[in-house]
C-alpha positions as CSV (number, residue, x, y, z in Angstrom):
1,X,-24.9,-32.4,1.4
2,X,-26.2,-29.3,-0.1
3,X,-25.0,-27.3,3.1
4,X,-21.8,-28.7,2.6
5,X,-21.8,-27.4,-0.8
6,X,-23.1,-24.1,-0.5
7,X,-20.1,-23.9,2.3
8,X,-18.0,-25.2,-0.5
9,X,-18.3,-22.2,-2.5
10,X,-18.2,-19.8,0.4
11,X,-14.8,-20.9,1.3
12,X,-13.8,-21.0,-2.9
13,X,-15.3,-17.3,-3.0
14,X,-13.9,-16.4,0.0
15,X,-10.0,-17.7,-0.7
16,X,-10.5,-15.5,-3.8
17,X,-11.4,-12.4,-2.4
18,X,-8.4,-12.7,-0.1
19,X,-5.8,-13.0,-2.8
20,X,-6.8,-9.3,-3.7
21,X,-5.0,-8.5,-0.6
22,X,-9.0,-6.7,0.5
23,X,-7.4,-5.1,3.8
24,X,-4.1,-3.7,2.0
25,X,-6.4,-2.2,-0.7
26,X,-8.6,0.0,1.3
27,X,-5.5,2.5,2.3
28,X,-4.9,2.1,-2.0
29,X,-8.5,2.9,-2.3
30,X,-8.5,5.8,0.2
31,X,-5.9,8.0,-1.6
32,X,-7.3,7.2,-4.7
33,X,-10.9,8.8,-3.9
34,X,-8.9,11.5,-1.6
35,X,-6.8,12.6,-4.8
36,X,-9.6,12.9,-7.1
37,X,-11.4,15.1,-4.3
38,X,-8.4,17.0,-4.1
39,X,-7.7,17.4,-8.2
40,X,-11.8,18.5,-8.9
41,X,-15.3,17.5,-8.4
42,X,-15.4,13.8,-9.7
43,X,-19.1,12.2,-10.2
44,X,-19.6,9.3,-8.3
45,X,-19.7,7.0,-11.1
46,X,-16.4,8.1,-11.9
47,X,-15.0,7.6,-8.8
48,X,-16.7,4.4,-8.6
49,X,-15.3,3.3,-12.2
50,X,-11.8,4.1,-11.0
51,X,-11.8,2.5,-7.6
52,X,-13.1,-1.4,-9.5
53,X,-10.2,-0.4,-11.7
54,X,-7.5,0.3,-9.3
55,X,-9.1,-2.7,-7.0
56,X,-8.8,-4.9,-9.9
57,X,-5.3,-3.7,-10.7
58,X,-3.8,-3.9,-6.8
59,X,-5.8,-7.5,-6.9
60,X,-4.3,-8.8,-9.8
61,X,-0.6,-7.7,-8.1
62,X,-1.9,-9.1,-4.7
63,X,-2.9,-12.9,-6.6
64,X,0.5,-12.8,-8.0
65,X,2.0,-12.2,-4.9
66,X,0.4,-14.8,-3.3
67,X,1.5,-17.4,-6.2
68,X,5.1,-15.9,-6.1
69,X,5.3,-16.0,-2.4
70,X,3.9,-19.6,-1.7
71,X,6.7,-21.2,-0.4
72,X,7.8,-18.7,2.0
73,X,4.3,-17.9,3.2
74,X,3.8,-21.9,4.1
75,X,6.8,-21.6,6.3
76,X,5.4,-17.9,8.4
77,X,3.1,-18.5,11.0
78,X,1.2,-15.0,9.8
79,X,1.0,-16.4,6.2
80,X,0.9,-19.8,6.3
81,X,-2.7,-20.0,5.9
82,X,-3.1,-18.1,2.9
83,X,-5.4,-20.2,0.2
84,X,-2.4,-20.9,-2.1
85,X,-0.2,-21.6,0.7
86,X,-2.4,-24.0,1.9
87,X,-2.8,-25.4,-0.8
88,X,-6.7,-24.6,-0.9
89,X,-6.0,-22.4,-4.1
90,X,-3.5,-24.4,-7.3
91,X,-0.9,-21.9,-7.6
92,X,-1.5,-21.9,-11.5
93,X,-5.0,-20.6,-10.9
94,X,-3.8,-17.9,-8.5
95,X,-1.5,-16.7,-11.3
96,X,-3.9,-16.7,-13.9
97,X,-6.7,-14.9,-11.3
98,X,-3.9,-12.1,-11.1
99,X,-3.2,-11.8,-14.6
100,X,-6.8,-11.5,-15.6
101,X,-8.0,-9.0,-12.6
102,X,-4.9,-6.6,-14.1
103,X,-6.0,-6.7,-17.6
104,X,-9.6,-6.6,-17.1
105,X,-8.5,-3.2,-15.0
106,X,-6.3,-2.3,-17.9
107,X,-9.3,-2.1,-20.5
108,X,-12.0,-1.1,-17.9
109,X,-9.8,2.3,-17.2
110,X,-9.1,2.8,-20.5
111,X,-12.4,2.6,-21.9
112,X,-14.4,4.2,-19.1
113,X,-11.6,6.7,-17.3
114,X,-9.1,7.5,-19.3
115,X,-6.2,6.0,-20.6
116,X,-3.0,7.7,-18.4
117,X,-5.1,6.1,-15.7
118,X,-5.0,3.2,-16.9
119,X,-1.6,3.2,-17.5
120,X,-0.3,4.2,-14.4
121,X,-2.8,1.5,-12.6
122,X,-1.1,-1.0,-14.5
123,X,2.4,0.4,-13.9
124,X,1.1,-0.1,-10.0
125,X,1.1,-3.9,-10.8
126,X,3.6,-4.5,-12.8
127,X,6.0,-2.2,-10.1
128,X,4.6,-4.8,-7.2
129,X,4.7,-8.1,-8.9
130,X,7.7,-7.7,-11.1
131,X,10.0,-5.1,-9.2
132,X,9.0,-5.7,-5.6
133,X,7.8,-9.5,-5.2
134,X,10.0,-11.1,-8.2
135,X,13.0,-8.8,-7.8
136,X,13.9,-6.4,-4.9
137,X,11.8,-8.5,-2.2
138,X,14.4,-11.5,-2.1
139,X,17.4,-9.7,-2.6
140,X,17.8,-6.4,-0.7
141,X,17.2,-4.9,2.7
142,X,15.9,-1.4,0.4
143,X,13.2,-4.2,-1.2
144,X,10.4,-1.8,0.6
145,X,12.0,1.3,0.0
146,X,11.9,1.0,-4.1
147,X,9.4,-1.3,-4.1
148,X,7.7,1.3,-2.2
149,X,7.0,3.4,-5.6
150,X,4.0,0.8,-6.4
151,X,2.0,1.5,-3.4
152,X,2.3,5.1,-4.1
153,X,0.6,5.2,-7.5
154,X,-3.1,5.1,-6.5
155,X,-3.1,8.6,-5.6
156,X,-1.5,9.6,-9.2
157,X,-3.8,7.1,-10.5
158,X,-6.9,9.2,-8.9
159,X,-5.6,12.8,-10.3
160,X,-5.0,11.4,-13.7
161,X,-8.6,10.1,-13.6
162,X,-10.3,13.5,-12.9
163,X,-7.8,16.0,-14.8
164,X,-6.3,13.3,-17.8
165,X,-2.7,15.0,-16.6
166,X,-0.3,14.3,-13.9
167,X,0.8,17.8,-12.1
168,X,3.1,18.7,-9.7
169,X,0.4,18.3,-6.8
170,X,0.1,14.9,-7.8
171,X,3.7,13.9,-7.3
172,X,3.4,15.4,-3.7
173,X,0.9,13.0,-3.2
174,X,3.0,10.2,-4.6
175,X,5.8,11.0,-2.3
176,X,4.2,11.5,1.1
177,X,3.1,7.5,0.3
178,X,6.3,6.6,-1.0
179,X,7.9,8.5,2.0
180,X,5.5,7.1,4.7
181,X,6.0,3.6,3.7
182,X,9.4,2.7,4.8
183,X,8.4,3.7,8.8
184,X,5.1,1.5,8.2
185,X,6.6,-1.2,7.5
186,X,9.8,-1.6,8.8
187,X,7.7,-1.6,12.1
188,X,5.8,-4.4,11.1
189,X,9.1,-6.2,10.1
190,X,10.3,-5.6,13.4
191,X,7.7,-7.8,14.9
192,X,8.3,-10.4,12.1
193,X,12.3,-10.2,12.0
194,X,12.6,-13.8,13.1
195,X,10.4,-15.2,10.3
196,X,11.9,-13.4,7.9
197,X,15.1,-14.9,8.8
198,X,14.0,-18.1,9.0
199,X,13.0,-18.3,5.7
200,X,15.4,-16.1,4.1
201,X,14.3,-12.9,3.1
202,X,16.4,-9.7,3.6
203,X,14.2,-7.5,5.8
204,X,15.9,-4.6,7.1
205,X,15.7,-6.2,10.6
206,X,17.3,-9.6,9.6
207,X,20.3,-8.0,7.6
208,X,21.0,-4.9,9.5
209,X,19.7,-5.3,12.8
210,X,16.8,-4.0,15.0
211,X,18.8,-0.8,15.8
212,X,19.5,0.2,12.4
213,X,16.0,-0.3,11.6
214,X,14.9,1.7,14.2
215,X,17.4,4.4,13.2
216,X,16.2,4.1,9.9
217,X,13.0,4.9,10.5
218,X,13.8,7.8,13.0
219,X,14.9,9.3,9.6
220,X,12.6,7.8,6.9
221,X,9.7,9.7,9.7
222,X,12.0,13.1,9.2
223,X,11.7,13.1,5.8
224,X,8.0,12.0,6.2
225,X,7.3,15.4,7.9
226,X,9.4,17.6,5.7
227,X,7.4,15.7,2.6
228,X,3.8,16.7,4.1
229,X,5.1,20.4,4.5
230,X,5.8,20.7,1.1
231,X,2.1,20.6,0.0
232,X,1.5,24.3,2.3
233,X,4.7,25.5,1.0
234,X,4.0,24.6,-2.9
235,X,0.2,26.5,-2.3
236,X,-1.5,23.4,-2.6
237,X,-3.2,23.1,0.9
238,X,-4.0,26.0,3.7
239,X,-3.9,26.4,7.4
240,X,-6.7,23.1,8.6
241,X,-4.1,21.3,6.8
242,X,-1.2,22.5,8.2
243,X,-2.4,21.8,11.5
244,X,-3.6,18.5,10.8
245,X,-0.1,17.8,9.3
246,X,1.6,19.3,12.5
247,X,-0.4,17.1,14.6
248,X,-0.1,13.7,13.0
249,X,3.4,14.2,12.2
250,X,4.5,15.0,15.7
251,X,2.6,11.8,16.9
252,X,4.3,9.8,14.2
253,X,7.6,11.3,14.6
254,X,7.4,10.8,18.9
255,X,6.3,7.2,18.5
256,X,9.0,6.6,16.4
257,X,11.5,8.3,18.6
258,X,10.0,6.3,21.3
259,X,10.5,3.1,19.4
260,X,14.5,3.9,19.3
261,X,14.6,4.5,22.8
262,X,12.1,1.5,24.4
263,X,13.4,-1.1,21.5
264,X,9.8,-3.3,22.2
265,X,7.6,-5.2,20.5
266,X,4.1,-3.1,21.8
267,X,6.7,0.1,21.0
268,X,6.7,-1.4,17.4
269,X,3.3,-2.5,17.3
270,X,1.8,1.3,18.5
271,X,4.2,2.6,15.8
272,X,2.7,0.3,13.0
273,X,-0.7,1.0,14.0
274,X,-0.6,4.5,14.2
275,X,0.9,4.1,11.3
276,X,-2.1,3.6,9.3
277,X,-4.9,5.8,10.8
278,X,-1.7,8.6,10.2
279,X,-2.2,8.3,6.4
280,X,-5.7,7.8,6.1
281,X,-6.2,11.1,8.4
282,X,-3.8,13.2,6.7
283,X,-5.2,12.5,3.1
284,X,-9.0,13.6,5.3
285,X,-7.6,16.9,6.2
286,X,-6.3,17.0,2.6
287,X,-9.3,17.1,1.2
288,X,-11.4,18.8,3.7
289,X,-9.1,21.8,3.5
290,X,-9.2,21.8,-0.7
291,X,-12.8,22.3,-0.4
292,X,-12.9,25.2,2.1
């Protein structure tokens, strides 16, 4: 009986910790830390004190998602599972999880960072529970594209936690995310074009077609690449950069070609991969070359 317990509260602990969404935040998390490295010499407490703010803040969004998302997620094989899907979580207890996490975030940054942090954190959540999940998700095929934005604040989130300003080197930051996030997923939607249908929601895929898609991102990967250059250009970065840049952006931009051409799901599923070790390198060799 006690094992059964004690496995209880494992699995309650457990379903909680996956409503923050824990494998989406560590790419929020990543150019977070990067862009404080980039904007100065941050102590580790302070980087630590911004990440449990920014984790609690993406969390919070991530609960509310799932309690939003609940009846299409019980009807997707890849979501179906999820603990208020399932039923394993009460959906008005997910919701209130979510709502806490972002306003414990809200008065941990404030009083231990700095208030534009805390701002723009909570301008992350609002941005992916109110503009993406409630609004743009349901109702257009641009849903990632604006709804985009939220995931790109974690890197103006970091440089307003170091310098208390937002600067013109931070809104490059912010757009290489926003800019990188429209290829990312639209791959992944690719592979998930016939749930999406089947339950309704506007994915590029489902209302424009696979081609368009992959057209799409053909040219959301150009202006991925002309967005990384402007960093060197704007004096920000140096030479290791701009050959990391050139590197990881002619990967990106070939896969993605390769994509339009071979229209297949491993051709999708390279793309979406890449994908992610692309963003988290780049930011590396970002802030490898602003301490040289």
């Amino acid at each position: 009986m006690e094992g059964s317990s004690i496995s209880g509260i494992r699995q309650i602990l457990n379903d909680y910790v996956v409503l923050t969404k824990p494998k989406v935040q560590s790419l929020l998390l990543l150019t977070t830390v990067a862009a404080m490295e980039i904007a100065g010499s941050p102590s580790i407490s302070l980087i630590i004190l911004t990440c449990l703010g920014g984790y609690l803040s993406a969390g919070g969004a991530g609960a509310v998602n799932h309690w939003y998302d609940r009846d299409i997620d019980l009807q997707m094989e890849r979501t179906a599972t999820r603990p208020v899907a399932s039923g394993r979580v009460k959906p008005n207890a997910a919701l209130a999880f979510g709502l806490i996490l972002a306003a414990v975030s809200l008065v941990e940054m404030t009083l231990f960072v700095n208030l534009l942090s805390a701002l723009l954190a909570f301008s992350g959540f609002l941005g992916y529970t109110l503009m993406y999940t409630v609004w743009l998700k349901r109702s257009t095929p641009q849903n990632i594209v604006i709804g985009g934005a939220a995931g790109a604040v974690p890197p103006l989130v970091g440089w307003a936690a170091v310098t208390g300003s937002l600067e013109l080197a931070a809104i490059y930051l912010f757009a290489i995310v926003f800019y990188w996030t429209p290829p990312h997923f639209w791959a992944l939607s690719l592979m998930m074009k016939d749930e999406y249908a089947k339950v309704g929601v506007p994915m590029m895929p489902v209302v424009r077609g696979e081609d368009e898609t992959r057209r799409q991102i053909v040219l959301y990967t150009v202006l991925l690449v002309a967005v990384t250059l402007l960093p060197v250009a704007g004096g920000l970065f140096g030479l290791l950069y701009l050959v990391a840049a050139i590197i990881l952006d002619g990967i990106f931009l070939t896969l993605a070609i390769r994509l339009q051409k071979a229209a297949t799901r491993p051709a999708a599923l390279r793309l979406y991969l890449y994908s992610l070790g692309y963003l988290a390198l780049l930011f590396a060799a970002m802030v490898v070359d602003s301490k040289i």
